[in-house]
C-alpha distance (Angstrom), angle and dihedral (degrees) to the residues before:
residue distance angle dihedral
X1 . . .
X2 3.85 . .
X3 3.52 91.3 .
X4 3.20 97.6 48.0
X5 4.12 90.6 43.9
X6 3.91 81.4 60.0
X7 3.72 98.4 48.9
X8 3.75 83.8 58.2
X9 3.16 107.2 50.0
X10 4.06 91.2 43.8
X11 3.73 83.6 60.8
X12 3.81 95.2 51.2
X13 3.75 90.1 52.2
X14 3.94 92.8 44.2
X15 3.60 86.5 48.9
X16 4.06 91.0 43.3
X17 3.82 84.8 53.6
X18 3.16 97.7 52.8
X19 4.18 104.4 49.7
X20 3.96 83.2 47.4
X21 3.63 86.7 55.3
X22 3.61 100.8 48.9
X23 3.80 90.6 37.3
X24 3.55 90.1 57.3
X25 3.93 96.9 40.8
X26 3.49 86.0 56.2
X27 3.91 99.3 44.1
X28 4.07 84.6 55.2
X29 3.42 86.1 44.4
X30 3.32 94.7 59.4
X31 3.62 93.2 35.7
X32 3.79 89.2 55.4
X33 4.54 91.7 49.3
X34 3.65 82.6 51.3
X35 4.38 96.1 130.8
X36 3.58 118.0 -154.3
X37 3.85 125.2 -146.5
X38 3.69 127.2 -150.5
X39 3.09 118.2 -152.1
X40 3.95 113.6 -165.4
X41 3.27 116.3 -149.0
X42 3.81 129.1 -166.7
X43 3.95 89.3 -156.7
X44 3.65 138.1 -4.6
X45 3.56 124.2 -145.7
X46 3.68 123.2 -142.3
X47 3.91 107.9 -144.4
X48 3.77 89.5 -160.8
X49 3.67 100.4 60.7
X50 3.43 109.3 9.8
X51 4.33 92.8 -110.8
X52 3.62 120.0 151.0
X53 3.84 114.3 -148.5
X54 3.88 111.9 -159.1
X55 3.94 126.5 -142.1
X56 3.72 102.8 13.7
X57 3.69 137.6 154.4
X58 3.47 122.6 -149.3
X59 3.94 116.5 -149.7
X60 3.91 120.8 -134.9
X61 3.82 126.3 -161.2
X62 3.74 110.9 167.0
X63 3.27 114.0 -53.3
X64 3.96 102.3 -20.7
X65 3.73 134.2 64.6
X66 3.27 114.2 -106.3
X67 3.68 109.4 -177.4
X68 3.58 142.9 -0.2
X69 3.92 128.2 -168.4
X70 3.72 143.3 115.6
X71 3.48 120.9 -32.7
X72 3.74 91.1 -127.4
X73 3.68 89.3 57.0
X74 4.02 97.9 55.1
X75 3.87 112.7 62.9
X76 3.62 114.4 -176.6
X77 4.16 129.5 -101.3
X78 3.55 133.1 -148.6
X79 3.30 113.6 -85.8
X80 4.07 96.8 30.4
X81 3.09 132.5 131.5
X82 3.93 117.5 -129.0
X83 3.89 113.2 -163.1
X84 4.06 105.1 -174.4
X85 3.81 112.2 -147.3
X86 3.84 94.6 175.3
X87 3.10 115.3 -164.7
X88 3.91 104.6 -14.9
X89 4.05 129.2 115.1
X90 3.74 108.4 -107.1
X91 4.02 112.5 -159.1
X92 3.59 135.5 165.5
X93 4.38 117.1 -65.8
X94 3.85 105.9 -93.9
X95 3.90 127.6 -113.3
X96 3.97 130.5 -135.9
X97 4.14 106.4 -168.0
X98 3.63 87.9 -170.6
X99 3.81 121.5 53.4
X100 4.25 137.0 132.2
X101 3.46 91.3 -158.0
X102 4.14 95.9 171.2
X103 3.88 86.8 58.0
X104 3.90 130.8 70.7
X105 3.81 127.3 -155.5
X106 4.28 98.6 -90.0
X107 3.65 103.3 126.9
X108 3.62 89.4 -175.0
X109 4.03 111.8 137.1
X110 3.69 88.8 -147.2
X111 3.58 97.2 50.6
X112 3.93 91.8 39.9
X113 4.09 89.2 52.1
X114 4.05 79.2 50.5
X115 3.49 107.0 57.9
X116 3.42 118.0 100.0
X117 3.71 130.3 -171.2
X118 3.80 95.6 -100.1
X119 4.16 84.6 57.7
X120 3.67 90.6 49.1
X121 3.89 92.6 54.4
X122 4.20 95.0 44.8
X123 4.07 84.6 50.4
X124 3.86 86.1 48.0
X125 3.25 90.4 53.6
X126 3.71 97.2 53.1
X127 4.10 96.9 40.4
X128 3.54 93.4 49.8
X129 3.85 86.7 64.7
X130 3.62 95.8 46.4
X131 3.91 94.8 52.1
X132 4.17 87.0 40.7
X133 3.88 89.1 55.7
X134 3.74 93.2 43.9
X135 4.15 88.8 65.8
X136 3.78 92.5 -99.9
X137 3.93 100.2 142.5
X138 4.00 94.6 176.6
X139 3.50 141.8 38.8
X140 3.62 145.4 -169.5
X141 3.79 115.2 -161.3
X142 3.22 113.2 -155.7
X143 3.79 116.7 -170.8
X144 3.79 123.3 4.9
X145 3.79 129.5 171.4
X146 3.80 117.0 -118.3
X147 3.60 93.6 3.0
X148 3.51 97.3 -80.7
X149 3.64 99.4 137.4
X150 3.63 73.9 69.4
X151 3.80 95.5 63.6
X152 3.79 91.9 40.6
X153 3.62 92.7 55.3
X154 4.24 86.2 52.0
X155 3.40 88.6 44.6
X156 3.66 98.6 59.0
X157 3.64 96.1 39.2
X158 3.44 93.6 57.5
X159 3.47 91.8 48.9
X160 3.65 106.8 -111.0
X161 3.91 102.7 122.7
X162 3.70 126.5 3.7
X163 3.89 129.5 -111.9
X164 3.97 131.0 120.0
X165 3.56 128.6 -66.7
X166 3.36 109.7 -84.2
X167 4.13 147.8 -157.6
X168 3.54 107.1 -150.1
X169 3.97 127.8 -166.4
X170 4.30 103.9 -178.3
X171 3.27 117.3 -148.7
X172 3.51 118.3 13.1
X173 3.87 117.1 -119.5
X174 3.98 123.7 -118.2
X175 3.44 151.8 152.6
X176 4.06 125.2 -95.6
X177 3.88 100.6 -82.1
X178 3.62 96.1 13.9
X179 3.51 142.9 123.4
X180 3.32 94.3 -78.5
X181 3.86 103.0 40.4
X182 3.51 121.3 88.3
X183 4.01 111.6 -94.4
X184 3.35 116.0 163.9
X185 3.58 101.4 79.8
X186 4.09 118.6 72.7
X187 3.95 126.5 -121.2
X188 4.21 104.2 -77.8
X189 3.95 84.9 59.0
X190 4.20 93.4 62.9
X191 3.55 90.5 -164.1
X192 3.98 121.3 165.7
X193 3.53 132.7 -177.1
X194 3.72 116.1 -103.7
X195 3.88 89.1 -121.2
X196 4.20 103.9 46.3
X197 3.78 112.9 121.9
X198 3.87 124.6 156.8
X199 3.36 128.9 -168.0
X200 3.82 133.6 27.5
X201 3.68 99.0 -84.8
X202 4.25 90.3 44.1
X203 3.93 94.9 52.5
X204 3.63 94.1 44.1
X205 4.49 86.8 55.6
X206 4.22 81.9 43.5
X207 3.95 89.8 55.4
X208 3.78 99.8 44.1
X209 3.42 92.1 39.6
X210 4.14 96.8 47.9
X211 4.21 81.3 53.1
X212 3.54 91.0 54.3
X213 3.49 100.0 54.2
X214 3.96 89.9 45.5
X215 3.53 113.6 -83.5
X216 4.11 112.2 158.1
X217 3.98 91.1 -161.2
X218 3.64 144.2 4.7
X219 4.01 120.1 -92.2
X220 3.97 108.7 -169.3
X221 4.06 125.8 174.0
X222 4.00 101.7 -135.6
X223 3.70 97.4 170.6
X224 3.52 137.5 16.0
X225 3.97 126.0 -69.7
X226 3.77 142.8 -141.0
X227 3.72 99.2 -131.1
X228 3.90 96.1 60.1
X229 4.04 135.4 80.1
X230 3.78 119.3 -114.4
X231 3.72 103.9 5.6
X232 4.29 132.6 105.3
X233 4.10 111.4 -127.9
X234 4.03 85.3 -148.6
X235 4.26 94.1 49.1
X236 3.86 108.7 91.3
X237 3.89 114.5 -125.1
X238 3.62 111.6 -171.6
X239 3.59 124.2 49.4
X240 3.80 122.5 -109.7
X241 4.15 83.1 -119.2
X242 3.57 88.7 46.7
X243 3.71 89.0 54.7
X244 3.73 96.4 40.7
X245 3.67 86.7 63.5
X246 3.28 102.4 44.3
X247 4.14 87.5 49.5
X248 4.07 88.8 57.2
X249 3.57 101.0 47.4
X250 3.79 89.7 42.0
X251 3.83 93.0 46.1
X252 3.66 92.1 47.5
X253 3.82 100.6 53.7
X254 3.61 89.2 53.0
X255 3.83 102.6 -92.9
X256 3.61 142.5 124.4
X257 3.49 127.8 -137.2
X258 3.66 134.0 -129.3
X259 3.88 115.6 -158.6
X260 4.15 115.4 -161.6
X261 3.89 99.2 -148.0
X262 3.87 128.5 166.3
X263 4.05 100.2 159.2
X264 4.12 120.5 78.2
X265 3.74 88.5 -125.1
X266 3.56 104.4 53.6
X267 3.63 91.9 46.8
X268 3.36 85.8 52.7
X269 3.64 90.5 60.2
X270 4.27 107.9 36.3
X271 3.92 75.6 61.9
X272 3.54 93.4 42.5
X273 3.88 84.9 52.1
X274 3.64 97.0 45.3
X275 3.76 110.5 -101.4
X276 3.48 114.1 164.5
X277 3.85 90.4 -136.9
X278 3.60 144.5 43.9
X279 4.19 104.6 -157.7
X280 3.73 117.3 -166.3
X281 4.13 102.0 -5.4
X282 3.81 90.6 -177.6
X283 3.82 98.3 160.1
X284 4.18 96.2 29.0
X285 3.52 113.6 153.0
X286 3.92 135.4 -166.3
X287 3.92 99.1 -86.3
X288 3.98 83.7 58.7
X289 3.84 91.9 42.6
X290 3.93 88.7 60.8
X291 3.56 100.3 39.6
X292 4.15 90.6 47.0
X293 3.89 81.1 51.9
X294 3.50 104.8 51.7
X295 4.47 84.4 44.1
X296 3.74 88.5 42.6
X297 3.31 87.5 -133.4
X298 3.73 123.2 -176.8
X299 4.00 119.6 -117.9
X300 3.81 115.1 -161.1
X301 4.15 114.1 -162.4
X302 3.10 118.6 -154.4
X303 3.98 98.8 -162.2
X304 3.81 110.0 149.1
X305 3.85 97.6 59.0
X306 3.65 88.6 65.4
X307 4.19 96.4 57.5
X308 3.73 91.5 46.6
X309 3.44 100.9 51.4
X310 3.89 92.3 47.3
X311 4.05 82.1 48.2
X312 3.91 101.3 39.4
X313 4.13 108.4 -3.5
X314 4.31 126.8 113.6
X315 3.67 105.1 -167.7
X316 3.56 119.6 176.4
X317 3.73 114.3 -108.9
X318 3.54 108.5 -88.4
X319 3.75 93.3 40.0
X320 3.92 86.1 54.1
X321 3.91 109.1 56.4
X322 3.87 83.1 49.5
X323 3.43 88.2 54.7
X324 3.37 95.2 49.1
X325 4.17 102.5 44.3
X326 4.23 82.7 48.4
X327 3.78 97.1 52.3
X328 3.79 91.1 47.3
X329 3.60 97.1 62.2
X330 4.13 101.4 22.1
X331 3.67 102.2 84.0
X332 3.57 101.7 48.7
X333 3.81 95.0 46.7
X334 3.82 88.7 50.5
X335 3.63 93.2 48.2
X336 3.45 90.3 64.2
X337 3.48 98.0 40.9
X338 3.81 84.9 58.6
X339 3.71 91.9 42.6
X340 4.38 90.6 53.7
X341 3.93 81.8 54.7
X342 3.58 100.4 -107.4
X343 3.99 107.5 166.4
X344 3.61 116.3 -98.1
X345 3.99 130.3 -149.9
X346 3.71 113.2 -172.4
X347 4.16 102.3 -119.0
X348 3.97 121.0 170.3
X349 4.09 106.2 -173.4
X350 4.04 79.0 -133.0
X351 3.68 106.6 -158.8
X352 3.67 87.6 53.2
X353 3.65 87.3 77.4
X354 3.55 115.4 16.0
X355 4.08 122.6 -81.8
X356 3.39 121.3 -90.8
X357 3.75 105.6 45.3
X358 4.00 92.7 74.8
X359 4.26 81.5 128.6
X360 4.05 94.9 68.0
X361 3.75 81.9 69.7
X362 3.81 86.0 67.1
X363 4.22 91.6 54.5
X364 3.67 90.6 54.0
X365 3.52 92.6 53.8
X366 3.49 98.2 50.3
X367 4.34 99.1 31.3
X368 4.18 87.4 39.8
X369 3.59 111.5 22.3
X370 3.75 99.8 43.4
X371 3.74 97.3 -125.9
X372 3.94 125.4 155.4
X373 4.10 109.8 -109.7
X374 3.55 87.8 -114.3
X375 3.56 101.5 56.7
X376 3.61 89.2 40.9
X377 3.82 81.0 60.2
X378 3.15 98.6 47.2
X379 3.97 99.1 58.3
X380 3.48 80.2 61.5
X381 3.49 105.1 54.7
X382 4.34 117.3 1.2
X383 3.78 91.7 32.2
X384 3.77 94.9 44.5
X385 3.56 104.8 41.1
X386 3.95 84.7 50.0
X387 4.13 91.4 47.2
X388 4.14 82.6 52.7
X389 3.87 93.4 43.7
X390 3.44 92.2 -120.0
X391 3.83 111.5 115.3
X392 3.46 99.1 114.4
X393 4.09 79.7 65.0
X394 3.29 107.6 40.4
X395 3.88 151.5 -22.0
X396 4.03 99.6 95.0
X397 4.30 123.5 38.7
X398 3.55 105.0 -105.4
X399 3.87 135.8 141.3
X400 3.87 111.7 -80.7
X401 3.28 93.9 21.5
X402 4.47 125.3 110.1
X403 3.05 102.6 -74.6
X404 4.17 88.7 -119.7
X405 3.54 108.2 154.0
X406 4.20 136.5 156.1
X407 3.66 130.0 -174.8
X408 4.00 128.6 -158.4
X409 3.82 126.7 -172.6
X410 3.77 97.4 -113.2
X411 3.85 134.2 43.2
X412 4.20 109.8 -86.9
X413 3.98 83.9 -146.2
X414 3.67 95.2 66.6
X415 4.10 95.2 38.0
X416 3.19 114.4 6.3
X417 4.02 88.0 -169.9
X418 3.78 84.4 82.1
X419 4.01 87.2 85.1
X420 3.69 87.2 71.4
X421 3.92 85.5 72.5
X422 3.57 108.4 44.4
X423 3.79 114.7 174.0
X424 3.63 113.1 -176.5
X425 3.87 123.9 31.9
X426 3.99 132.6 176.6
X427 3.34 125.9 -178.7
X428 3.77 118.6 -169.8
X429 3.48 96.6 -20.6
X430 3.67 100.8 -49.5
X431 4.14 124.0 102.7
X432 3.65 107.9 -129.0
X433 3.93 91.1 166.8
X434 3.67 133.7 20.2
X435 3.88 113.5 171.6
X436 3.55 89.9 157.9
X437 3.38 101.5 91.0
């Protein structure tokens, strides 16, 4: 029996041997196939300061950079790949915190009462492309019907369709009635949006149970909105104890939280609360620009949307007057806000304009707010990669960091408008776009 207990356990250990072997063959093979790209850059901008570095390759492996130096200094191997930029500015892939990327900018209550989730993940599909090709790198989502933002986000992780990486939050929380309830439809229907919760008790279930069904951060509907029937974007909607709770379950499973707030008082208390960011802050006033200081809480603009739909937009009539009253008081109120050094994260509310031109909000804060190129930049990459707890990932080209880059034919510093025209755009290590050519 002891002989035969030995013969066992010799063939175990052979056997042991052998897997380790062949796994670790075929981890140095695969170590020794891994391909390098070089990128060749004819400058590099530096996000953090606003330097331009001339002639310099950046080095690929996977999905990370590995290296970056003087072209001189990098000569090519067998086996790389050389990607040629010429003479364009190469700088790091941009980031929108606040995007609806499964919905499109059709206002229409029939068409909204229409949708169903199946339609929200095909138009996904397609936005996620446009903002991808338009250089942004990184997404948040924030606010998705059915949780398929969710999907997408699986989806192009695993390599099935292409879009940015993205943050996603699911259905947005609200209060019965509110923004982010369901309101079109009258009393026999009983319809509720997926994300209404009231109470202490109700929003706590609504946060637990958004995480479990994959949401990477908390989206919650403090004040009133534009885009919904019935309800006033300056009257506050949750409580501040609502909030509060939400804030502490949110914080405590790991995720941040995202508070939609148009009204001076509810900003006043999401920051109170603890959100991480303000988004919108049309009518914010100087008690909420103190208390967002002393949280450091984020404030996320969303500018552009509000110039093309007085250009190009057909809103229905009780979306429109809102519209209006907000975007005659939103601008100045932010410009101060930015101007008292309140941190800024560059956010679009894509789908309120159409995807894709997520960079014009960059031109109005440099041609209307007054801000310097570079920190207009840097809302869009340093600020927001640091809002989304992700810059040690992204937001500024460094080694071991994605490998998300974009290049452009002129330097952003001089004209920032040159972002509306990206040509060239990586993200982690693969080229979706190259216009360079």
């Amino acid at each position: 029996m002891s002989g035969c207990l030995t013969r066992v356990v010799g063939l175990c250990a052979a056997v042991c041997t052998m897997v380790f072997a062949g796994s670790s063959g075929a981890q140095q093979a695969g170590s020794t196939a891994a391909k390098r790209t070089l990128v060749r850059a004819g400058h590099v901008l530096d996000v953090k300061t606003g330097k331009l570095a001339d002639g310099q390759t950046i080095v690929v492996v996977g999905d990370t950079i590995q290296s970056i130096a003087p072209s001189a200094t990098v000569s090519a191997q067998p086996g790389d790949v050389v990607i040629d930029l010429g003479g364009m500015t190469v700088m790091p892939g941009l980031i929108d915190v606040h995007t609806h990327v499964t919905m499109n900018p059709d206002f229409d209550p029939y068409r909204e009462l229409t949708t169903t989730d199946a339609k929200e993940a095909i138009t996904g599909v397609v936005n996620a492309k446009a903002t991808l090709m338009a250089g942004f790198t990184s997404i948040r989502n924030v606010g998705a019907g059915g949780f398929t933002d969710v999907d997408l986000r699986d989806a192009i992780n695993a390599g099935q369709v292409p879009g940015p990486h993205m943050q996603v939050s699911g259905p947005a929380m609200g209060i019965t009635g509110g923004h982010c309830d369901e309101n079109l439809l009258p009393i026999q229907y009983h319809v509720v949006g997926d994300g209404v919760a009231d109470g202490i008790a109700e929003v706590q279930h609504k946060v637990r149970q958004n995480i479990k069904y994959g949401a990477d951060l908390i989206k919650i509907c403090a004040t009133g909105g534009v885009l919904s029937k019935g309800d006033d974007p300056q009257a506050s909607q949750y409580t501040l104890e609502e909030m509060q709770a939400i804030v502490a379950d949110a914080h405590r499973l790991g995720r941040k939280v995202a508070a939609h707030a148009h009204g001076a008082q509810g900003i006043l208390w999401a920051s109170k609360a603890g959100v991480d960011s303000i988004e919108h802050g049309s009518y914010i006033n100087d008690e909420a620009i103190a208390e967002m200081k002393k949280n450091g809480t984020y404030l996320v603009p969303t500018l552009y949307l509000e110039d093309w739909q007085i250009e190009k937009g057909s809103l229905p009539a009780f979306y429109h007057q809102k519209m209006v009253d907000v975007s005659a008081v939103a601008k100045s109120n932010i410009k101060h806000a930015m101007q008292a050094g309140v941190k800024i994260a560059l956010g679009t509310d894509a789908a309120v304009y159409p995807h894709g031109l997520n960079a014009h909000e960059l031109d109005v804060y440099v041609n209307q707010m007054g801000m310097t190129p570079l920190a207009a930049l840097q809302t869009a990459t340093v600020n927001a990669a640091n809002l989304m707890g992700w810059s040690a990932k992204t937001g500024t080209l460094e080694p071991g960091k994605w490998a998300d880059l974009i290049a452009v034919e002129r330097n952003p510093m001089e004209d920032v408008r040159v972002l509306q025209d990206v040509k060239f755009v990586m993200k982690g290590g693969v080229v979706y776009k190259d216009a360079a050519k």
